[in-house]
VOGU-3710 file (C-alpha; in Angstrom, 3 decimals, decimal comma):
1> xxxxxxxxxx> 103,631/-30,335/79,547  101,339/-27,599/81,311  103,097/-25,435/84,166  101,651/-26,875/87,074  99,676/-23,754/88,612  100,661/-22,500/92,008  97,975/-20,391/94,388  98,938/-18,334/97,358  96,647/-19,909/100,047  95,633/-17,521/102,684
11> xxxxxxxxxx> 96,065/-20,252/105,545  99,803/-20,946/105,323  101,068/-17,616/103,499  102,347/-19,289/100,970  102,422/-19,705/96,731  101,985/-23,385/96,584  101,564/-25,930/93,721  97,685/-27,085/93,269  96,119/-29,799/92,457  92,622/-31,339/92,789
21> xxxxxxxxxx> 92,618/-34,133/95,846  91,079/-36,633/93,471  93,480/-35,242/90,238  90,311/-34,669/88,034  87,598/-32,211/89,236  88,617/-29,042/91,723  85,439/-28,776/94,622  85,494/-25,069/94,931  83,013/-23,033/97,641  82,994/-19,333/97,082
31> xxxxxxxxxx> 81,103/-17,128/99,416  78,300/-15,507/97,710  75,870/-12,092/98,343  73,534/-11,677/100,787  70,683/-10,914/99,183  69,407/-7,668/100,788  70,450/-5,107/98,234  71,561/-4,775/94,779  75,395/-6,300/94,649  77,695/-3,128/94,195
41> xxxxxxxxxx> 80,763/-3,190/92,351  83,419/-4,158/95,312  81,286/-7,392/95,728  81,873/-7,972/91,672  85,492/-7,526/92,264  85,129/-10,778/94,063  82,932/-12,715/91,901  84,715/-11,889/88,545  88,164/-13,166/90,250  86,620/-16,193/91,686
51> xxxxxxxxxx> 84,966/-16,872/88,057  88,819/-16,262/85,981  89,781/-18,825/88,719  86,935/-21,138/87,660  87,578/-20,416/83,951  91,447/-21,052/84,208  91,076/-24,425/85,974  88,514/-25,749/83,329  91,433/-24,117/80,358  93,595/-26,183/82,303
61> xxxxxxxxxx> 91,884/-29,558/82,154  90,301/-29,850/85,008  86,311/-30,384/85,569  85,155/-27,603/88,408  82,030/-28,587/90,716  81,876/-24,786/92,549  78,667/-23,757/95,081  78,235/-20,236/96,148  75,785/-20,273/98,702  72,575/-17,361/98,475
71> xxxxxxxxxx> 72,592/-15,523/102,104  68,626/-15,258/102,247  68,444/-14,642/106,183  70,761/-12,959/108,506  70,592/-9,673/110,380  70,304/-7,634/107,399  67,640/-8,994/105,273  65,218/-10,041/108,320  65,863/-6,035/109,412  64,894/-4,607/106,017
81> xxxxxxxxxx> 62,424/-7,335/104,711  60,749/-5,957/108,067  61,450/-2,251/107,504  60,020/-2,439/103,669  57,114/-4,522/104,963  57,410/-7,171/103,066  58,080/-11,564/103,618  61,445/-12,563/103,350  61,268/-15,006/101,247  59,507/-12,088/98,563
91> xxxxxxxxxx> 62,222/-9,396/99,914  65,206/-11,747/99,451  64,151/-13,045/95,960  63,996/-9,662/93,850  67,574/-9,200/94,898  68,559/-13,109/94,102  67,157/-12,245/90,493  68,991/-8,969/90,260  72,388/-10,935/91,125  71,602/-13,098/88,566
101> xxxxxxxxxx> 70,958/-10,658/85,944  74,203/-9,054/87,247  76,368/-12,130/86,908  75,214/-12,257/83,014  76,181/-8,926/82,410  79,206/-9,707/83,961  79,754/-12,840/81,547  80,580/-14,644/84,928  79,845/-18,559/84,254  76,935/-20,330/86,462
111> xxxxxxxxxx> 78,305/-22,009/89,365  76,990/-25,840/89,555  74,762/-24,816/92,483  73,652/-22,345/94,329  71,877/-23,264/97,771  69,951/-20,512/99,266  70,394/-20,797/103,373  66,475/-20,828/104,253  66,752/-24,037/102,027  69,034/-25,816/104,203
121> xxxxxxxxxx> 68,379/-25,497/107,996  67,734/-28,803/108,693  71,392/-29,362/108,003  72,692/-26,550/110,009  70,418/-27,976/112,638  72,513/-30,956/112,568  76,231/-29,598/112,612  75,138/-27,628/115,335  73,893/-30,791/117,301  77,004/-32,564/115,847
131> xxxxxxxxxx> 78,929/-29,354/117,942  76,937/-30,108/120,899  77,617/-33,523/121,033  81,310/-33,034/121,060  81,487/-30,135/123,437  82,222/-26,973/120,989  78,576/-25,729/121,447  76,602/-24,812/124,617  72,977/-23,178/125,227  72,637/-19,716/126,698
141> xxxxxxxxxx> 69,924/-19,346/128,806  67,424/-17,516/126,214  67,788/-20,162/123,822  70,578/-19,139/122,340  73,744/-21,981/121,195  76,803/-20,716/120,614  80,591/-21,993/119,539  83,107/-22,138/122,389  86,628/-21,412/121,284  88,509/-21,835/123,780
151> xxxxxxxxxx> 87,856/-25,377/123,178  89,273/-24,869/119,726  93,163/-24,279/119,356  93,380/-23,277/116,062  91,076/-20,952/116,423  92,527/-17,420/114,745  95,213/-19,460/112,603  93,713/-18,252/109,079  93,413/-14,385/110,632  96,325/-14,449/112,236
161> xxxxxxxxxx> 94,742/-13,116/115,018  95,932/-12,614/118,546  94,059/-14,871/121,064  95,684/-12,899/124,117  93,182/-10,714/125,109  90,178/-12,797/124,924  87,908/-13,327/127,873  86,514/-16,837/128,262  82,898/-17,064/128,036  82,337/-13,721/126,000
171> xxxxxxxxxx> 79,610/-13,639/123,246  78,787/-12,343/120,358  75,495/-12,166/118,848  75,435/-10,253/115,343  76,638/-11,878/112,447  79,455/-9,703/111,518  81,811/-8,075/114,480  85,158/-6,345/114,830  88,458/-8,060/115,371  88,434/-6,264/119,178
181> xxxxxxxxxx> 85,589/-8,495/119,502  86,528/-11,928/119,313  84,147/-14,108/121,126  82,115/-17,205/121,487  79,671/-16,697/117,902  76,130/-17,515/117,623  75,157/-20,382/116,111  71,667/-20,305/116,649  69,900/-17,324/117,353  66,726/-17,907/119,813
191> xxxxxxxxxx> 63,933/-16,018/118,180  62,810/-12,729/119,400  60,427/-9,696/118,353  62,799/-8,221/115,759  62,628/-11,738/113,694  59,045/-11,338/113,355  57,510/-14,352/111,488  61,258/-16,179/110,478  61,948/-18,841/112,506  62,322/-22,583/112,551
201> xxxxxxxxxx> 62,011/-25,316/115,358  65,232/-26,938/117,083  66,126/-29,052/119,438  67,164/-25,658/121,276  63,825/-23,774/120,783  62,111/-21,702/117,849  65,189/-19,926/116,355  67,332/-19,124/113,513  71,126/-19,987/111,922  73,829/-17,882/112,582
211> xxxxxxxxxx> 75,409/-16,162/109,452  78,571/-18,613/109,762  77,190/-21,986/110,106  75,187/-21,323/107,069  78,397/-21,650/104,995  79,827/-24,726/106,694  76,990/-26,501/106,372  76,109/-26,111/102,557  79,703/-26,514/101,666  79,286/-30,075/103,434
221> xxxxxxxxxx> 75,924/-30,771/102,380  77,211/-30,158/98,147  81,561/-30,392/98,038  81,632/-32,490/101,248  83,615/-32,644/104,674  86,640/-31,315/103,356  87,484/-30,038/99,661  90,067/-28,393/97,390  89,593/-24,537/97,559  87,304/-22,123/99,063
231> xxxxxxxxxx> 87,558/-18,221/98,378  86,513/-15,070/98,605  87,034/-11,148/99,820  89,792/-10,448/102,140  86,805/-8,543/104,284  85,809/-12,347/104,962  89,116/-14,094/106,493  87,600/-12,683/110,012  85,164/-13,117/111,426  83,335/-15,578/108,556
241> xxxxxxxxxx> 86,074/-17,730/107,197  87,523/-17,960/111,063  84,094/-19,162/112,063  83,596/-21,440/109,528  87,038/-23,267/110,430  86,442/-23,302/113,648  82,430/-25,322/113,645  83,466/-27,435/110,517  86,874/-28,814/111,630  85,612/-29,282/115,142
251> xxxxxxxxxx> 82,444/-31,263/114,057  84,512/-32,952/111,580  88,255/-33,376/112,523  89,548/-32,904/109,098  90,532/-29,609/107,209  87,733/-27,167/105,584  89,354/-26,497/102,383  92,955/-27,293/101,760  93,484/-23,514/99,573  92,326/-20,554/100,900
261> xxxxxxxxxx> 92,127/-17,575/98,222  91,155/-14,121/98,581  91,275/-10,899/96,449  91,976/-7,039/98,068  89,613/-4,497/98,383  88,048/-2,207/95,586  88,463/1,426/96,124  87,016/4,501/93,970  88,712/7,257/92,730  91,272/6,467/95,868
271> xxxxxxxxxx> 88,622/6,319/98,308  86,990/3,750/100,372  83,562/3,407/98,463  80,673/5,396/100,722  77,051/6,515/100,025  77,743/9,612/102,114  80,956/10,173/99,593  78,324/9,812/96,569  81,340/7,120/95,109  78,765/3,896/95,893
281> xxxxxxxxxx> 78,364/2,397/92,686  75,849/-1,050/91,675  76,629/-2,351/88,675  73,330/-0,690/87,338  74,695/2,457/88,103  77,515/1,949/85,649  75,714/0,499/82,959  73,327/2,926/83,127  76,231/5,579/82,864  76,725/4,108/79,316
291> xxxxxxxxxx> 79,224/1,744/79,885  78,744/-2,126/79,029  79,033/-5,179/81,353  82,460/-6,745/78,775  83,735/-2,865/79,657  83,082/-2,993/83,701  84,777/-6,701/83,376  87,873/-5,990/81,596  87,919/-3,187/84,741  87,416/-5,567/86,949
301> xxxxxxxxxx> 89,615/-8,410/85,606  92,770/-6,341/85,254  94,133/-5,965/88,190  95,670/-8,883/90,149  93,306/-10,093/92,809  95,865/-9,900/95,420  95,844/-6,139/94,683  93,858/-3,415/95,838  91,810/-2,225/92,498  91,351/1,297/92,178
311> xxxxxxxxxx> 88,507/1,878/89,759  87,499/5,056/88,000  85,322/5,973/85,084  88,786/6,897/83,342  89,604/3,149/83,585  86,694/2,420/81,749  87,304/4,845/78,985  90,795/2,734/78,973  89,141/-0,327/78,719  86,868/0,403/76,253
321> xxxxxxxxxx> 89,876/1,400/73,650  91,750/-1,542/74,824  88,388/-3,740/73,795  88,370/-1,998/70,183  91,825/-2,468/69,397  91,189/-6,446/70,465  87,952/-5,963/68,157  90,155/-4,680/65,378  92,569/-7,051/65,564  90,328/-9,929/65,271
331> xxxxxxxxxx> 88,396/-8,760/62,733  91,555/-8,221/60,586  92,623/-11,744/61,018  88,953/-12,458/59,808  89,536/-10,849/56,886  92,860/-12,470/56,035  91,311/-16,147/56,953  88,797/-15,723/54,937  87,009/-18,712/56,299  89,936/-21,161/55,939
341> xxxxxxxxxx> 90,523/-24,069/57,949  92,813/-23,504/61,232  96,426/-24,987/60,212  99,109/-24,599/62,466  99,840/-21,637/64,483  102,637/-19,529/63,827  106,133/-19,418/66,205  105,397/-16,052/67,731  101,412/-17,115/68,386  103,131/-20,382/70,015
351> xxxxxxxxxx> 105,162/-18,598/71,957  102,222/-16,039/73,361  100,571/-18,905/73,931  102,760/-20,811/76,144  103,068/-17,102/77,481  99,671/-16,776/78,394  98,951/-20,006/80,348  102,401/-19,936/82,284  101,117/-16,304/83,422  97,900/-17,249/84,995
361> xxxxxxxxxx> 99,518/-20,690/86,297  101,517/-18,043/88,202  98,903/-16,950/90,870  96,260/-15,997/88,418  98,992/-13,141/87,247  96,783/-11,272/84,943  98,717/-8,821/83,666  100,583/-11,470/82,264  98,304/-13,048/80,408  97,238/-9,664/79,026
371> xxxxxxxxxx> 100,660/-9,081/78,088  101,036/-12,141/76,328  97,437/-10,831/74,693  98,593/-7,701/73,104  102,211/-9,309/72,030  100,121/-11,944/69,820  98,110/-8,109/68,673  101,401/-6,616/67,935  102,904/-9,257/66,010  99,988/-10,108/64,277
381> xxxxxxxxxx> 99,655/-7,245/62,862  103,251/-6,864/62,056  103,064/-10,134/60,320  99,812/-8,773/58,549  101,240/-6,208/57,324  104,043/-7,560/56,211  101,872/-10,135/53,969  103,120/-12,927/56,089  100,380/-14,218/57,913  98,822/-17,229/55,380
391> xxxxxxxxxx> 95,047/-17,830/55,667  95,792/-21,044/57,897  97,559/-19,259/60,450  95,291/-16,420/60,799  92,671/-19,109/61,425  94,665/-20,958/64,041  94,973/-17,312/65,621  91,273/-16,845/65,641  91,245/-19,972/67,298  93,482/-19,011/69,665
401> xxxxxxxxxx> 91,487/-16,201/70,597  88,514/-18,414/71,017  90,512/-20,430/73,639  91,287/-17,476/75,658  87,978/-16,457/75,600  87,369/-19,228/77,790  89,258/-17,816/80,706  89,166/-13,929/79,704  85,352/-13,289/78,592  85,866/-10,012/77,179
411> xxxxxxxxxx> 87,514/-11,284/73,556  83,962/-10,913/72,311  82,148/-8,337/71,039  78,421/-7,838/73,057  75,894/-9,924/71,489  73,153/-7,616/70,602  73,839/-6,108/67,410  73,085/-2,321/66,190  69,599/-1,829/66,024  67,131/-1,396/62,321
421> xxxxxxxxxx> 67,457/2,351/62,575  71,266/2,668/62,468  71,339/-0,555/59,568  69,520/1,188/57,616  71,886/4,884/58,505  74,683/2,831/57,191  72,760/1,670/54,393  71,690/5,008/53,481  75,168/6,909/53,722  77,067/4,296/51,614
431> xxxxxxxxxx> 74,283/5,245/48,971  75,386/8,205/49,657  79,342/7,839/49,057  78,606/5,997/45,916  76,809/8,747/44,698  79,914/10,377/46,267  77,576/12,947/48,401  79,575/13,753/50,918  77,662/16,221/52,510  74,993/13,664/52,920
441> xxxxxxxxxx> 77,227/10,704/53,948  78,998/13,078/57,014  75,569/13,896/58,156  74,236/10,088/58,084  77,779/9,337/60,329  76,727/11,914/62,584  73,245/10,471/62,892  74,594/6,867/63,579  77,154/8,336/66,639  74,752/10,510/68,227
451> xxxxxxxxxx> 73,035/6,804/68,039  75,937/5,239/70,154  77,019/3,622/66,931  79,974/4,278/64,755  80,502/2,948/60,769  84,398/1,895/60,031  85,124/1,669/56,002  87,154/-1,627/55,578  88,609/-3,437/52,207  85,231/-5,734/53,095
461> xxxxxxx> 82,834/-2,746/53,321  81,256/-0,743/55,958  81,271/-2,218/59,356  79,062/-0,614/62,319  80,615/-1,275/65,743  79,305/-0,279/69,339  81,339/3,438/70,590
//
């Protein structure tokens, strides 16, 4: 039987044994961008963890029903929608598309939806009211409703944070704040000049949601009043995971999420990651530095979420030979398959495999799993060489592969193969080394790497793989 996999939740401190509530399908929210700017590579951090999550739970057997909401208004869009001069909705939606375009790259699976906050007022209209109703919400005299939380206990319980100093009554109106300034939060925002033309009617005047009831409600409104596991950066447990605590358990008496998961910080080259420090990186940046999305995941994947990642361009270069020798590997068991059915695997696969699922059962330990990866590439290719890998078991080994794919994404080479030009290079210079030219066959090679290409000579012939 399966190790049963155990999470450290965020809300009690703990490593504890998971489960879905319902024992079939795990209701997951993860907090998604807001879409003001191209995502940079810290916010990927988070998104490629919260997708090996998704990925392991589905290896594991479970069906996965995950929302990660769109932040389309807030502070920061309305304030540079405005500045750029154009509509939200237009500013907001070329960024939306870039995330998406991003998340491909990234091999990061679809969530099953993703609500967009201008799409759902109404319903953070009525958890506010809901909030009113019960006492946890009051009107400020410009319009203004905001969360009271003195009236709520528990307030501070996932932060940890120290209630002593707080003074009754104070507000705060921006979205995102400082721990030194813990307050009664904004849940509506009356309108005023610097919204310009966003706003919707309430019950409490023309206005607009507060970053943190955003969440709460579409979590509601899709995985319902309370649900299995809700995650994200650690840059989130206060003020926005607080908040959302707080205004859904109050409305609702009942717990949020019952696992609370979040991954450390990204850092690059050892430093906070800064415009002024020229170290701010998009994922464009890096791609257009030469490096491929499977390369910036394995990066990304790597390092236990629970750990601060450090990443540098040298980690990339590491990456990228780590990806070839996984390339090589499976193309040798290719080769010694032959196309044969899978048969059954053999004791040392077995054994990696067990390895490999107890690892990521363990907290999502990743380097784990990877070591139970390259201990099925070592003794593979020990058995390989030794002639003792049949054709069956080298196809239940591809299989294998194939399965871990699932979870890892990066067992596969990028889809787009090598383009006519550098074919027909490898074409031309194995002419060439039949009509043993040498001279002619180094200079075609040369051609093809200066093309970003390289041509390996196998027992099968030529091969042309990606440098």
């Amino acid at each position: 039987m399966a190790t049963t996999p155990r999470f450290f939740n965020t809300l009690t401190r703990a490593t504890e044994p998971f489960e879905p509530s319902d024992g079939r399908t795990v209701r997951m929210y993860t907090c998604g961008p807001t879409v003001h700017d191209f995502a940079h590579i810290g916010n990927f951090r988070a998104y490629v963890f919260e997708d090996l999550l998704r990925r392991f739970l589905r290896f594991h057997g479970w069906a996965v029903r995950q929302v990660m909401n769109l932040t389309d208004v807030d502070d920061k869009t309305i304030r540079k929608s405005r500045a750029a001069g154009v509509p939200l909705r237009e500013y907001t939606r070329r960024f939306a598309d870039a995330f998406f375009a991003d998340l491909d790259a990234l091999r990061i699976e679809r969530a099953e939806h993703y609500p967009a906050a201008t799409e759902h007022v109404p319903e953070m209209i009525a958890l506010i009211a809901r909030l009113m109703e019960k006492g946890f919400a009051y009107r400020s005299d410009d319009g203004s409703v905001y969360f009271r939380i003195e009236r709520f206990p528990a307030y501070g319980r996932l932060s940890r944070l120290d209630l002593a100093g707080l003074k009754p009554g104070a507000r705060v109106a921006q979205d995102e704040y400082e721990k030194e300034h813990v307050g009664d939060f904004a849940l509506w925002k009356a309108w005023d000049e610097a919204d310009g033309e966003v706003a919707w009617d309430s019950p409490w005047g023309r206005g607009r949601p507060g970053w943190h009831i955003e969440c709460s409600a579409m979590s509601m409104r899709y995985l319902g009043e309370s649900f299995d596991i809700h995650t994200g950066g650690q840059d989130n447990i206060f003020p926005h995971h607080e908040d959302e605590i707080a205004q859904s358990e109050a409305a609702t008496g009942r717990p949020l999420a019952r696992f609370w998961l979040h991954c450390a910080h990204l850092v690059v080259e050892g430093q906070k990651m800064s415009k002024t420090l020229g170290n701010f990186y998009t994922l464009r940046d890096v791609l257009e530095r030469g490096w491929t999305g499977r390369e910036t995941r394995y990066v990304l994947l790597a390092t236990h979420y629970r750990q601060n990642l450090n990443f540098t361009f040298e980690s990339l270069g590491a990456a990228r030979s780590a990806l070839e020798r996984l390339d090589g590997f499976r193309e040798r068991l290719e080769e010694v398959a032959g196309g044969a059915a899978a048969g059954a695997p053999p004791a040392w696969a077995a054994e990696a495999q067990k390895a490999f699922h107890d690892a990521l059962a363990d907290d999502l330990n990743i380097s784990g799993a990877l070591a139970a990866l390259f201990d099925l590439v070592r003794d593979g290719h020990r058995a390989m060489d030794a002639g003792r890998l049949a054709p069956p078991e080298a196809g239940a080994v591809l299989a294998m592969l194939r399965e871990w794919d699932r979870v890892l994404a990066v067992l596969t080479p990028e889809t787009d193969g090598p383009p006519t030009e550098v074919v027909d290079m490898a074409r031309l210079r194995e002419e060439a080394r039949r009509a043993r030219n040498w001279g002619e066959a180094d200079r075609l090679r040369a051609g093809i790497a200066a093309l970003g290409w390289e041509v390996q000579d196998t027992p099968g012939g030529p091969k042309l793989r990606r440098k």
